[in-house]
GUSENU-252659 format. One record per atom (N, C-alpha, C): residue number from 1; atom name; y, x, z. Coordinates in Angstrom, 1 decimal. Each point is the difference from the previous one (the first is absolute). Example, Ala and Ser with C-alpha at 12.3 -4.5 7.8 and 13.67 -1.06 7.14 Angstrom:
! residues 2
nr: 1 | atom: N | py: -5.7 | px: 13.2 | pz: 7.8
nr: 1 | atom: CA | py: 1.2 | px: -0.9 | pz: 0.0
nr: 1 | atom: C | py: 1.2 | px: 0.9 | pz: 0.0
nr: 2 | atom: N | py: 1.1 | px: -0.4 | pz: -0.7
nr: 2 | atom: CA | py: 1.1 | px: 0.9 | pz: 0.0
nr: 2 | atom: C | py: 1.1 | px: -0.8 | pz: 0.8
//
This chain:
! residues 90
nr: 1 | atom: N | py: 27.3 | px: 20.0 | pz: 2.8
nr: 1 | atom: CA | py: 0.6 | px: -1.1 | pz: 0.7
nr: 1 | atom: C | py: 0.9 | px: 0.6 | pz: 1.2
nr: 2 | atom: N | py: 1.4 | px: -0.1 | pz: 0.1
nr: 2 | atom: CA | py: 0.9 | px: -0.3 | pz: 1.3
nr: 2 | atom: C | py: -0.6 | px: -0.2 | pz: 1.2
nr: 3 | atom: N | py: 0.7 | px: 0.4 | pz: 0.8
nr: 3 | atom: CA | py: -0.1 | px: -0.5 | pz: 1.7
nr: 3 | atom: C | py: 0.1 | px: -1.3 | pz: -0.1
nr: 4 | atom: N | py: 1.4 | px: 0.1 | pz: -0.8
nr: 4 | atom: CA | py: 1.0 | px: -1.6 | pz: 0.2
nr: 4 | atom: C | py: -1.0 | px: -1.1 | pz: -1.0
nr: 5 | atom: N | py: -0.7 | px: 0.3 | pz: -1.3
nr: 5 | atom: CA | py: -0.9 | px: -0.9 | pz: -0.9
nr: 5 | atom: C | py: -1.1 | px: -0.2 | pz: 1.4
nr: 6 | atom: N | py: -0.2 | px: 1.0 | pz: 0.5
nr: 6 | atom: CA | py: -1.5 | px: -0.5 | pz: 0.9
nr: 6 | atom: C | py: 0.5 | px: -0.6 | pz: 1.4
nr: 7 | atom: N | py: 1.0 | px: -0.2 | pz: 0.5
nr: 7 | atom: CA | py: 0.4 | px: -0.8 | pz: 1.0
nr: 7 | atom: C | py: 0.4 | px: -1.1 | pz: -0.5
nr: 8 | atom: N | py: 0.4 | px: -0.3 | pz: -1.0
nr: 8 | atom: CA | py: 0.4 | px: -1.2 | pz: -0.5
nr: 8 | atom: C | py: -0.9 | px: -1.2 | pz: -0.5
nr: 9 | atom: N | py: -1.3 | px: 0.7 | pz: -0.1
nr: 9 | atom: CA | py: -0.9 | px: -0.3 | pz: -1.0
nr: 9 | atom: C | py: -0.8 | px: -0.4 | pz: 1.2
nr: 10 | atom: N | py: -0.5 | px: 1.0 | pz: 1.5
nr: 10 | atom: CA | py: -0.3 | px: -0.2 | pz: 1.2
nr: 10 | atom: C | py: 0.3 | px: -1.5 | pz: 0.6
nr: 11 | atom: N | py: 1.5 | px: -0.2 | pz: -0.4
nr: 11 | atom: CA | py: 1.0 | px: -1.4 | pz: 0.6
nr: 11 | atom: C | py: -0.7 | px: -1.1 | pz: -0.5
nr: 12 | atom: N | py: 0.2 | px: -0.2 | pz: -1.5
nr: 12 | atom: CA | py: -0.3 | px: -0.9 | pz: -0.8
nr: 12 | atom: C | py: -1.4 | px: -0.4 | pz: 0.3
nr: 13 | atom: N | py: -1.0 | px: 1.1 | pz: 0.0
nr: 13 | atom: CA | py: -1.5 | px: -0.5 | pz: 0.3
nr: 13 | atom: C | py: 0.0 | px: -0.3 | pz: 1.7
nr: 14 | atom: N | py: 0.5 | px: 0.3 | pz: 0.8
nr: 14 | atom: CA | py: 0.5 | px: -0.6 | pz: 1.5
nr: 14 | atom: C | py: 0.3 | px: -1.2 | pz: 0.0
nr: 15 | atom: N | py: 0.9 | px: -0.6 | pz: -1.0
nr: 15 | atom: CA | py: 1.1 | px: -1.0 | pz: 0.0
nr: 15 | atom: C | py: -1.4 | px: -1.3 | pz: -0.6
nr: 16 | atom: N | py: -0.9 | px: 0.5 | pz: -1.2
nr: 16 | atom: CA | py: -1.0 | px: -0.6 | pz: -0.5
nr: 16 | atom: C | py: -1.2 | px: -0.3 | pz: 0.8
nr: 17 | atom: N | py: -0.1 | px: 1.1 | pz: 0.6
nr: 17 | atom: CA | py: -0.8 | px: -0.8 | pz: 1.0
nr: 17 | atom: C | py: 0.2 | px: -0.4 | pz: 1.4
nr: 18 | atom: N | py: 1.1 | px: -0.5 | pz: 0.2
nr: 18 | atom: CA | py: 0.3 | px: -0.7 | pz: 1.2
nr: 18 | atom: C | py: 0.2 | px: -1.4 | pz: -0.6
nr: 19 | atom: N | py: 0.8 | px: -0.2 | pz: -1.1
nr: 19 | atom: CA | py: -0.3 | px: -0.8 | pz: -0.6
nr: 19 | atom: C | py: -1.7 | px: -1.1 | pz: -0.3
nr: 20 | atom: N | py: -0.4 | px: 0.7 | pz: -0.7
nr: 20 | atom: CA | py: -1.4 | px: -0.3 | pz: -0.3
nr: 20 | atom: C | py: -0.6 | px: -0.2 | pz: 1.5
nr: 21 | atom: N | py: 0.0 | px: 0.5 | pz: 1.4
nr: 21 | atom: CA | py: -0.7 | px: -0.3 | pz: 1.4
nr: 21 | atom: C | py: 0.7 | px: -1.1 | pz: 0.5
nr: 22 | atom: N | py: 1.2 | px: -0.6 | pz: -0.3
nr: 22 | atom: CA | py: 0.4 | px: -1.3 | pz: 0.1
nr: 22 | atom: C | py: -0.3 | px: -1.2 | pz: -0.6
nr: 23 | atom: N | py: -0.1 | px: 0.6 | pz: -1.8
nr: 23 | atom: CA | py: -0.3 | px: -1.0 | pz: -0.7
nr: 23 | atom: C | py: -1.7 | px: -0.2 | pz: 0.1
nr: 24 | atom: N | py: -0.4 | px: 0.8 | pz: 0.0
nr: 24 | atom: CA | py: -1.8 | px: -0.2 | pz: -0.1
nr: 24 | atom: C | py: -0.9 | px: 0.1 | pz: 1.6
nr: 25 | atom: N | py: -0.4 | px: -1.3 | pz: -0.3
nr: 25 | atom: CA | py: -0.8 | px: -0.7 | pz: 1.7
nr: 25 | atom: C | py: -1.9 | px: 0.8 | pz: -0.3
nr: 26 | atom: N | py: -0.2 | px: 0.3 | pz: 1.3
nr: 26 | atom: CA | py: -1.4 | px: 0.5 | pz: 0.1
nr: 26 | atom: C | py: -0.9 | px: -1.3 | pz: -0.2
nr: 27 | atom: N | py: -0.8 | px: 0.2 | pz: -0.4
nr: 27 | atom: CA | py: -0.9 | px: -1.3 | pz: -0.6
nr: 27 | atom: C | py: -1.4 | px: 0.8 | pz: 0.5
nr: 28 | atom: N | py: -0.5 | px: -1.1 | pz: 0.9
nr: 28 | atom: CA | py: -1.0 | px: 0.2 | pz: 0.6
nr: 28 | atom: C | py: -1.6 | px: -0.6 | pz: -0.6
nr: 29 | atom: N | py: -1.2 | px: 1.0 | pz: -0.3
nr: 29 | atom: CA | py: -0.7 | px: -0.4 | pz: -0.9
nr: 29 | atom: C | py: -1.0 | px: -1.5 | pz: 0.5
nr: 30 | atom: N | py: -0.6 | px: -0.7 | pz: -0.4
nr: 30 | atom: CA | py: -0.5 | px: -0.8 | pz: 0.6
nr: 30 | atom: C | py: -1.4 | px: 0.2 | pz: 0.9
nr: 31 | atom: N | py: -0.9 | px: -0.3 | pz: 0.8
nr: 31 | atom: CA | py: -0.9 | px: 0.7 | pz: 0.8
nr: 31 | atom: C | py: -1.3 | px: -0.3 | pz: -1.0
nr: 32 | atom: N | py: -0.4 | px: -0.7 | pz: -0.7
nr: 32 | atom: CA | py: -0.6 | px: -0.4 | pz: -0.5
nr: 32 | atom: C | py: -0.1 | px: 1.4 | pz: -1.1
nr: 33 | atom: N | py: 1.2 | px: 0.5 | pz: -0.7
nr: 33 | atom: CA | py: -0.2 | px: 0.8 | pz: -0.9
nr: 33 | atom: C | py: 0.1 | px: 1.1 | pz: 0.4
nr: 34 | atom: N | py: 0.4 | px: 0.5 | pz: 1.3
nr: 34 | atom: CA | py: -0.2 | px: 1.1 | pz: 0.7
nr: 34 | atom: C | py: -1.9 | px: 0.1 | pz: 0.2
nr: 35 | atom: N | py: -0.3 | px: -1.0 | pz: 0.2
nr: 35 | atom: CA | py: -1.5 | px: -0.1 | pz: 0.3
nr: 35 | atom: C | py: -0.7 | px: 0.1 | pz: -0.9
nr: 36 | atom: N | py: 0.5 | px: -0.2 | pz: -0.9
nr: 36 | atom: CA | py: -1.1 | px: 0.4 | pz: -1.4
nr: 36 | atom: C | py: 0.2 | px: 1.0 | pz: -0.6
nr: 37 | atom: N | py: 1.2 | px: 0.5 | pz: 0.1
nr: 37 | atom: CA | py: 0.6 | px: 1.6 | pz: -0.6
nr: 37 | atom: C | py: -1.4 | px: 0.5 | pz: 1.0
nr: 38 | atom: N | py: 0.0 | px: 0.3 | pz: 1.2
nr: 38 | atom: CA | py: -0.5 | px: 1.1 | pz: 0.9
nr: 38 | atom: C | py: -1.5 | px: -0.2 | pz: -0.2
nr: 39 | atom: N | py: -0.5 | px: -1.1 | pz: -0.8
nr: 39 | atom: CA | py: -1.4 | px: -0.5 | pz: 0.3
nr: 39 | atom: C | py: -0.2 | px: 1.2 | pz: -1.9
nr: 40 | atom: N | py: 1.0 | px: 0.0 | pz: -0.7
nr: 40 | atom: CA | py: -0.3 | px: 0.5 | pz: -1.0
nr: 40 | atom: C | py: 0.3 | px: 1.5 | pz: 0.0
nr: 41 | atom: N | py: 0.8 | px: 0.3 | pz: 0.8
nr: 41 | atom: CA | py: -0.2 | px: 1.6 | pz: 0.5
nr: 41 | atom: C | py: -0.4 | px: 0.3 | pz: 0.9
nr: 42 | atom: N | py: -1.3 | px: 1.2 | pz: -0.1
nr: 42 | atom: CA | py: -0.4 | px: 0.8 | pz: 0.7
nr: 42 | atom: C | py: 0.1 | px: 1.0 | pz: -0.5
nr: 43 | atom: N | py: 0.5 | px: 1.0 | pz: 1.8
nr: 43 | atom: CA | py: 0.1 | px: 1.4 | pz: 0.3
nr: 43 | atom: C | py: -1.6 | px: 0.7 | pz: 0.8
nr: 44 | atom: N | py: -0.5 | px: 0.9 | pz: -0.4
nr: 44 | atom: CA | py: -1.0 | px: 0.2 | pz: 0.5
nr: 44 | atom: C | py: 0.2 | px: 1.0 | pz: 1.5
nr: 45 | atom: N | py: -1.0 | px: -0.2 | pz: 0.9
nr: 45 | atom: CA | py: 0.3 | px: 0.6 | pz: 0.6
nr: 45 | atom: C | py: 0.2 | px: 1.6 | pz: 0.2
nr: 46 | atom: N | py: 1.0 | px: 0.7 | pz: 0.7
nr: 46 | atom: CA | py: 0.3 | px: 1.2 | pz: 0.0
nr: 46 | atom: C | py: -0.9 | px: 1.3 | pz: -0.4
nr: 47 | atom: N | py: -1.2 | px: -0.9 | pz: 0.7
nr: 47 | atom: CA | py: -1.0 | px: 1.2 | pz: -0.2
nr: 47 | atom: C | py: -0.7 | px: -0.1 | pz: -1.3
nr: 48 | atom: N | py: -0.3 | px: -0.9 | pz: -0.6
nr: 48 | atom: CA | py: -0.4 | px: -0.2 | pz: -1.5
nr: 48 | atom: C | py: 1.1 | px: 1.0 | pz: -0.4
nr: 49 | atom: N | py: 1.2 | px: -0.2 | pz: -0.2
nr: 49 | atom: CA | py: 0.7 | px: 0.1 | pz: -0.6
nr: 49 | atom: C | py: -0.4 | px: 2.2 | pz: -0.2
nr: 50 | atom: N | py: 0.3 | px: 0.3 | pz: 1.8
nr: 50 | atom: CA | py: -0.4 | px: 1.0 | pz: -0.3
nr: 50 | atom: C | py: -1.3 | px: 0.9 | pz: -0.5
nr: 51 | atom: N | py: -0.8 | px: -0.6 | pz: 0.7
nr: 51 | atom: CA | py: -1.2 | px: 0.2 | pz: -0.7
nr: 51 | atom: C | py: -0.5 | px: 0.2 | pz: -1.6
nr: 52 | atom: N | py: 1.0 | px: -1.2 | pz: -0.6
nr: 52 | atom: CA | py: 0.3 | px: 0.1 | pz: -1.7
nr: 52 | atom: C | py: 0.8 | px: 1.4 | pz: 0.1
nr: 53 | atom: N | py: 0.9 | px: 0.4 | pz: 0.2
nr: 53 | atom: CA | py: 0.8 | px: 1.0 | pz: -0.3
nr: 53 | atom: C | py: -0.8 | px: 1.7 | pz: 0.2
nr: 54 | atom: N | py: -0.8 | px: 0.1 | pz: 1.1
nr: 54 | atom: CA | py: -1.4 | px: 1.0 | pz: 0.1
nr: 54 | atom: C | py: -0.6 | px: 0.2 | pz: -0.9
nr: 55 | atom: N | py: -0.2 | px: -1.2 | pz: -0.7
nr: 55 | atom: CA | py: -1.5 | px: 0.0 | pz: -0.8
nr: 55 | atom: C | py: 1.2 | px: 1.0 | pz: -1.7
nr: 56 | atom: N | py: 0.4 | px: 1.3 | pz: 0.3
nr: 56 | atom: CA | py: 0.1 | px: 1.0 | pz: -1.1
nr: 56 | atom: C | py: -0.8 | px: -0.2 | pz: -1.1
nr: 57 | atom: N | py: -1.0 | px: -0.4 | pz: -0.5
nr: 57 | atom: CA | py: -0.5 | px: -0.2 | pz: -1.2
nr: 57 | atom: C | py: -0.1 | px: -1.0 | pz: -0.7
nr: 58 | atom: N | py: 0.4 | px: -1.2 | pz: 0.6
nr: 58 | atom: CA | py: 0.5 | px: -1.4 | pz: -0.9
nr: 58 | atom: C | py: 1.5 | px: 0.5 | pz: -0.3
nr: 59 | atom: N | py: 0.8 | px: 0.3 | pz: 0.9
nr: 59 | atom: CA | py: 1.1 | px: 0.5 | pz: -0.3
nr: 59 | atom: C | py: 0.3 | px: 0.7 | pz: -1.3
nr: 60 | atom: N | py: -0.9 | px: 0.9 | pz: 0.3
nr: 60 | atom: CA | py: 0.3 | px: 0.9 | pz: -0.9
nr: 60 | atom: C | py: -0.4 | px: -0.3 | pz: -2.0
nr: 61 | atom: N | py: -1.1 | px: -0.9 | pz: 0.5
nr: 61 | atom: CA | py: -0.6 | px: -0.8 | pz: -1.2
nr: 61 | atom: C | py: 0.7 | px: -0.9 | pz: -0.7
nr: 62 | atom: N | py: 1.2 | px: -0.7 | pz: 1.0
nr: 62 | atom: CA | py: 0.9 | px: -0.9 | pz: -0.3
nr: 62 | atom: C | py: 1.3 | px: 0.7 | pz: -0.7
nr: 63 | atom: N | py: 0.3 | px: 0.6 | pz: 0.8
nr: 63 | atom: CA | py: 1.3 | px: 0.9 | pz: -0.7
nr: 63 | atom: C | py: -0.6 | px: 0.6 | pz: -0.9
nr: 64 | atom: N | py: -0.9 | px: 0.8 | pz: -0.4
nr: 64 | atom: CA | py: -0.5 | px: 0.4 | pz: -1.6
nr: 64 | atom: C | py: -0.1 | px: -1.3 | pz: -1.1
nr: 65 | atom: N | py: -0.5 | px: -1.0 | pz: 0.8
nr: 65 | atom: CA | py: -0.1 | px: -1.0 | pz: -1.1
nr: 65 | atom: C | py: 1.6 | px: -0.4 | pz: -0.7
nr: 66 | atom: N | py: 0.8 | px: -0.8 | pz: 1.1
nr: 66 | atom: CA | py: 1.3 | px: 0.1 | pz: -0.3
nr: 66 | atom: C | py: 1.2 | px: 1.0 | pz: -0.9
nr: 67 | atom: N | py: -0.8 | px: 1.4 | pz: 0.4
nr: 67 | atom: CA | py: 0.2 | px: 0.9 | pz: -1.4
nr: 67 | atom: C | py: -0.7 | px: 0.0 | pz: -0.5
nr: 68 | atom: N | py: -0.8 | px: -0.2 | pz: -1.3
nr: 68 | atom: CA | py: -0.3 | px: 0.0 | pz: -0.8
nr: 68 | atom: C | py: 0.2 | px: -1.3 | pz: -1.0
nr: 69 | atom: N | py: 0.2 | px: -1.5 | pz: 1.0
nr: 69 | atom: CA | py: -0.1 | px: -0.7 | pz: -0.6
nr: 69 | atom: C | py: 1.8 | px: 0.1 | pz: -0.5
nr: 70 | atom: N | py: 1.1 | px: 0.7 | pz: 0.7
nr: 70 | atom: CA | py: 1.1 | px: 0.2 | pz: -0.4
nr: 70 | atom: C | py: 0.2 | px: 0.5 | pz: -1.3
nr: 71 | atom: N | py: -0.7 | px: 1.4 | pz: 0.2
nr: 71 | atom: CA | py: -0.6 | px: 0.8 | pz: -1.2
nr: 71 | atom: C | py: -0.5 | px: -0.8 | pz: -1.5
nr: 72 | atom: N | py: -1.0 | px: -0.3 | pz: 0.3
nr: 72 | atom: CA | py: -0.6 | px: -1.2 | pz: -1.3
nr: 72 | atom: C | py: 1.5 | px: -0.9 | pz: -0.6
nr: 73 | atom: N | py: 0.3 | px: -0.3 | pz: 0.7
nr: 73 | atom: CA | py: 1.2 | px: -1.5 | pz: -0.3
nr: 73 | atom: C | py: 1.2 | px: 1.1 | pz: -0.9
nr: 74 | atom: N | py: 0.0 | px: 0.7 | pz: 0.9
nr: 74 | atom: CA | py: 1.6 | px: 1.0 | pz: -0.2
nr: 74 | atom: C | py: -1.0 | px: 0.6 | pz: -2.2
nr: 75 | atom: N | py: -1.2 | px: 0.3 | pz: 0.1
nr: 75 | atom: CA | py: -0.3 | px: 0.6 | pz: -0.8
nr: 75 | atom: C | py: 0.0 | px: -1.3 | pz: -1.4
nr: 76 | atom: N | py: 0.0 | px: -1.2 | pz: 0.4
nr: 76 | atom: CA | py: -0.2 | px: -0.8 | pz: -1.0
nr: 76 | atom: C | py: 1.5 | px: -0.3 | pz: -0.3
nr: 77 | atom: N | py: 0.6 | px: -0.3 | pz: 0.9
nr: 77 | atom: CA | py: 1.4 | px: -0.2 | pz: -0.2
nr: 77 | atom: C | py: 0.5 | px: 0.8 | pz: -1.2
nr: 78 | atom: N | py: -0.4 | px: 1.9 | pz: 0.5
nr: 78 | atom: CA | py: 0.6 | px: 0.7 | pz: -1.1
nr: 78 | atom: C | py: -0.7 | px: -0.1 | pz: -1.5
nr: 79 | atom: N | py: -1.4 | px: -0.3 | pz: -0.6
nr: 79 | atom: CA | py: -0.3 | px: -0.3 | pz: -0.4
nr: 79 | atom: C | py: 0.4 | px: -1.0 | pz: -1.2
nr: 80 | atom: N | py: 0.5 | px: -1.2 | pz: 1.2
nr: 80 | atom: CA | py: 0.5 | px: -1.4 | pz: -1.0
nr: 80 | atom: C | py: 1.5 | px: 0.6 | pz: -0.4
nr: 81 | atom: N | py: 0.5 | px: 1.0 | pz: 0.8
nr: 81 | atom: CA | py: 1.2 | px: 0.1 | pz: -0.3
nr: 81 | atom: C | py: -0.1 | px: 1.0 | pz: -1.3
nr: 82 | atom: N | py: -0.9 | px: 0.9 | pz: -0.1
nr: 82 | atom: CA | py: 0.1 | px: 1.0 | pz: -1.3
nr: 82 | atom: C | py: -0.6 | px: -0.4 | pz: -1.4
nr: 83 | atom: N | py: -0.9 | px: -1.5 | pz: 0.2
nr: 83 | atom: CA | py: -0.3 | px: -0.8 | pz: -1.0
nr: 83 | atom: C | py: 0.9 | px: -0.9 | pz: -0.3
nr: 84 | atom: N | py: 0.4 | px: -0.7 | pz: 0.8
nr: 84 | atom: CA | py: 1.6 | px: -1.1 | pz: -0.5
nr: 84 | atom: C | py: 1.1 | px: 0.0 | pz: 0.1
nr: 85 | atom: N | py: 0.3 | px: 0.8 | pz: 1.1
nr: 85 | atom: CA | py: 1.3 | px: 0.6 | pz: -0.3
nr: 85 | atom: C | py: 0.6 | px: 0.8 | pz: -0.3
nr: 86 | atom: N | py: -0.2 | px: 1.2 | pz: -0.8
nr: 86 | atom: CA | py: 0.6 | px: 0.8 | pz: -1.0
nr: 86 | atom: C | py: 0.3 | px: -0.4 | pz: -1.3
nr: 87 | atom: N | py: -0.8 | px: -1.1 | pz: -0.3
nr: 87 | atom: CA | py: 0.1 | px: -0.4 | pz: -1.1
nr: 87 | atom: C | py: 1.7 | px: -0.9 | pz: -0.5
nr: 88 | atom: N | py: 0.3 | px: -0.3 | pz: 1.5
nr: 88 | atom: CA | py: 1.2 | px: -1.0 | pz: 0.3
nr: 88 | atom: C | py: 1.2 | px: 1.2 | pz: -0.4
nr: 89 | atom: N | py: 0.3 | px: 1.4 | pz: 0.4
nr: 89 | atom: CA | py: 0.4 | px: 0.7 | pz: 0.4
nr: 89 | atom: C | py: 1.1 | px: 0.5 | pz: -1.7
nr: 90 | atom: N | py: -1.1 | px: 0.6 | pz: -0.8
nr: 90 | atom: CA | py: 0.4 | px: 0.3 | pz: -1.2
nr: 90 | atom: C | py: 0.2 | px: -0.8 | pz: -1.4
//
């Protein structure tokens, strides 16, 4: 790509969103649904949070699981694929 394609191209998405900041109004959410979103999310406190990240042997228990269960999936996948789909092939 050009100087001149990427300055032009720079314009155009400039030109697009000045456009679009005129045409589109901020919409304010209502408090009611603000208050129910926040009542359905919780953030734990910092130190939980850290305290989970110490504990090296769930960690480590979890990331092995996550590989393997990748492993298993990836191994069936190839599987279905060398029983049904070769057959499509020839």
């Amino acid at each position: 790509m050009s100087k001149s394609e990427t300055t032009s191209s720079e314009s155009n998405l400039d030109e697009l969103e000045t456009h679009l900041a005129g045409t589109l109004k901020r919409v304010a959410p209502r408090r009611d649904f603000v208050r129910r979103l926040r009542g359905h999310i919780h953030f734990p406190p910092r130190e939980e949070i850290a305290s989970r990240l110490r504990d090296w042997r769930r960690l480590f228990i979890i990331f092995a699981s996550v590989v393997s269960g990748m492993l298993l999936i990836m191994t069936i996948a190839r599987a279905l694929y060398h029983l049904f789909g070769r057959r499509n092939i020839g």
